[in-house]
C-alpha positions in Angstrom: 0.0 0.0 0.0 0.8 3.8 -0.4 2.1 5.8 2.0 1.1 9.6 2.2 4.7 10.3 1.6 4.7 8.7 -1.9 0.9 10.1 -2.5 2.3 13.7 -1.6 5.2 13.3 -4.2 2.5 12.5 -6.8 0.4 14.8 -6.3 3.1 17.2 -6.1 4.8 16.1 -9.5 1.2 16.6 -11.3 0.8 19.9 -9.7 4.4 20.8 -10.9 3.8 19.9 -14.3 0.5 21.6 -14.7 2.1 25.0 -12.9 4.9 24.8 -15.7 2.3 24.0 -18.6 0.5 26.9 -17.6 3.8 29.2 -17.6 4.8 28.2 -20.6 1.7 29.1 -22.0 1.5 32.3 -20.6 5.0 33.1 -21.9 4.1 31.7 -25.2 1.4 34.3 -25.1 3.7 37.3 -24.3 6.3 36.1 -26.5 4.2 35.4 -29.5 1.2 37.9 -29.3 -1.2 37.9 -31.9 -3.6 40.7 -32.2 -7.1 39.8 -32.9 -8.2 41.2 -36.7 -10.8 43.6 -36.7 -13.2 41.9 -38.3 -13.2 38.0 -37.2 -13.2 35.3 -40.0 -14.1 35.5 -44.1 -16.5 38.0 -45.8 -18.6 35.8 -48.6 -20.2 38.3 -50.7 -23.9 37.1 -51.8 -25.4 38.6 -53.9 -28.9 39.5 -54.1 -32.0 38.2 -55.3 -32.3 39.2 -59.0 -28.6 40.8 -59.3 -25.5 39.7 -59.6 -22.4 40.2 -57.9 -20.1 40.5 -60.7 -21.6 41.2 -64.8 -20.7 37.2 -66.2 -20.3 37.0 -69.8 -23.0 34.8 -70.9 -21.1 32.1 -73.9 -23.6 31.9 -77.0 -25.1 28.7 -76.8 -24.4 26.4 -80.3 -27.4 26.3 -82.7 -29.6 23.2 -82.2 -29.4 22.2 -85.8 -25.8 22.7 -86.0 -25.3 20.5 -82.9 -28.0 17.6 -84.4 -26.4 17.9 -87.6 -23.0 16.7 -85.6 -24.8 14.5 -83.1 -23.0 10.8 -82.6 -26.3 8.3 -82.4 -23.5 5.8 -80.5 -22.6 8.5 -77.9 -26.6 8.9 -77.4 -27.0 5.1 -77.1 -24.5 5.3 -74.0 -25.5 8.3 -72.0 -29.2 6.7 -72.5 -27.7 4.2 -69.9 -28.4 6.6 -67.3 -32.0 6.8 -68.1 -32.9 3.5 -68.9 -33.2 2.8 -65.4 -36.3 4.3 -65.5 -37.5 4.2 -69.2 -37.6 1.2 -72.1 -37.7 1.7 -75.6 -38.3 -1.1 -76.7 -41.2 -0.7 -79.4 -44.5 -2.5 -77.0 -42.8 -2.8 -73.9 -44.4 -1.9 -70.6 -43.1 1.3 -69.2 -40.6 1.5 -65.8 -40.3 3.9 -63.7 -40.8 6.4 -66.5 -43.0 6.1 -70.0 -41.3 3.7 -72.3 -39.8 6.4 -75.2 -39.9 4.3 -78.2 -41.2 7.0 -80.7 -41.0 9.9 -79.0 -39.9 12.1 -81.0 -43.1 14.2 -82.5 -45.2 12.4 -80.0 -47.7 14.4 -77.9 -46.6 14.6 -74.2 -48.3 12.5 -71.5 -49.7 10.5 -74.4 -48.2 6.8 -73.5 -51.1 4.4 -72.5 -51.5 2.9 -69.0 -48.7 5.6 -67.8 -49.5 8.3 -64.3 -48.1 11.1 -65.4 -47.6 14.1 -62.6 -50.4 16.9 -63.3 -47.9 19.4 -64.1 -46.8 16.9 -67.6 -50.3 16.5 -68.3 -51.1 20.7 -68.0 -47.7 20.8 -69.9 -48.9 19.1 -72.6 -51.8 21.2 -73.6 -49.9 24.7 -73.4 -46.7 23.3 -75.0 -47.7 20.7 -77.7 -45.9 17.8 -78.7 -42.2 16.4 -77.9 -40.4 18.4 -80.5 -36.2 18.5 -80.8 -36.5 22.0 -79.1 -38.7 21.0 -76.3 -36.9 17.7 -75.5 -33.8 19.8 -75.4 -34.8 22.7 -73.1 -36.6 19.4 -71.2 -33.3 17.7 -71.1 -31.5 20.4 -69.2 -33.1 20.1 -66.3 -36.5 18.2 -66.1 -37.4 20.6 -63.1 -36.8 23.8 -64.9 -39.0 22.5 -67.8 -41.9 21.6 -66.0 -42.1 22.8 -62.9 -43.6 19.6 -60.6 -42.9 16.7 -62.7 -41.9 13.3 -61.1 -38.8 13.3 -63.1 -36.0 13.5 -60.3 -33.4 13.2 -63.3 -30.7 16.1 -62.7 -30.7 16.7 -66.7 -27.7 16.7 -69.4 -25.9 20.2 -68.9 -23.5 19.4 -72.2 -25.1 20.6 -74.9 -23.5 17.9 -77.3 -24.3 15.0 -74.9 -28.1 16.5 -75.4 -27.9 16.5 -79.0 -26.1 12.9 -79.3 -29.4 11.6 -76.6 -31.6 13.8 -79.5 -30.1 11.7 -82.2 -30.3 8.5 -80.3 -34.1 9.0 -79.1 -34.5 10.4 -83.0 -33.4 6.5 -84.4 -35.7 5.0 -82.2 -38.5 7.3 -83.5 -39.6 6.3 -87.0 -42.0 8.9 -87.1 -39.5 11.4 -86.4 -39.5 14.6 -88.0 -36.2 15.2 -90.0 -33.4 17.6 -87.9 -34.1 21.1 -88.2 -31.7 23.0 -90.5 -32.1 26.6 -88.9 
């Protein structure tokens, strides 16, 4: 067992050592001062609602037809990878997730059979007529954007050539397809 002679020198040698911790750090202090900036941390300028912080040079987007007219049907076949987790096309076969898209192309939205489509596709069809290369564009850059309150959760294609290469693709499996605008 412990006498209180040995208990004394332990307690002693922690005290020591937390007297010379707290030195040191006091002389750190006075040796290395650091004066506190006048204003703490980072300012993040935000700007507001409807202005920008900074004028950004907008970059001319690329014709549609010119981009169709150089659209890879191959390169269209693979991005579709990422959508046929929801949709077939596959002429006759039952839709997924989303409406199967076989013939799309010139088709009237909302218009597969045996599909629930959200209200705001169905509203979107009447005011914006059929599934044209212009609307299935604008649609493919960001489903949300399009038609406010679809179902679609897809994030969209920001690359305009991946868009036109998934126009071309969804264009071969259309055989009612109108021919690529030229304009």
């Amino acid at each position: 067992m412990m006498d209180s002679f040995e208990f004394n020198k332990i307690a002693g040698a922690i005290l020591f050592s937390l007297l010379i911790i707290l030195g040191l750090r006091a002389l750190g202090e006075t040796v290395f001062h650091v004066a506190a900036p006048e204003k703490p941390g980072y300012v993040v300028e935000v700007a507001e609602e409807g202005t920008s912080a900074a004028p950004q040079e907008v970059a001319e987007a690329t014709p549609l037809a010119q981009l169709l007219a150089a659209a890879n049907v191959e390169k269209g076949q693979r991005g579709f990878r990422k959508c046929s987790a929801c949709h077939k096309v596959d002429q006759g076969a039952a839709g997924g997730v989303g409406p199967n898209l076989y013939g799309i192309v010139g088709k009237a939205k909302g218009a597969v059979e045996g599909f629930a489509y959200s209200k705001a596709l169905l509203e979107a069809a009447e005011s914006k007529g059929p599934w044209t290369y212009e609307s299935l564009n604008e649609f493919l850059i960001k489903p949300k954007d399009y038609i406010p309150g679809t179902k679609m959760a897809f994030a969209g294609l920001k690359k305009e050539t991946d868009r036109a290469d998934m126009l071309a693709y969804l264009k071969s499996i259309s055989p009612d397809a109108p021919d690529f605008p030229t304009e």
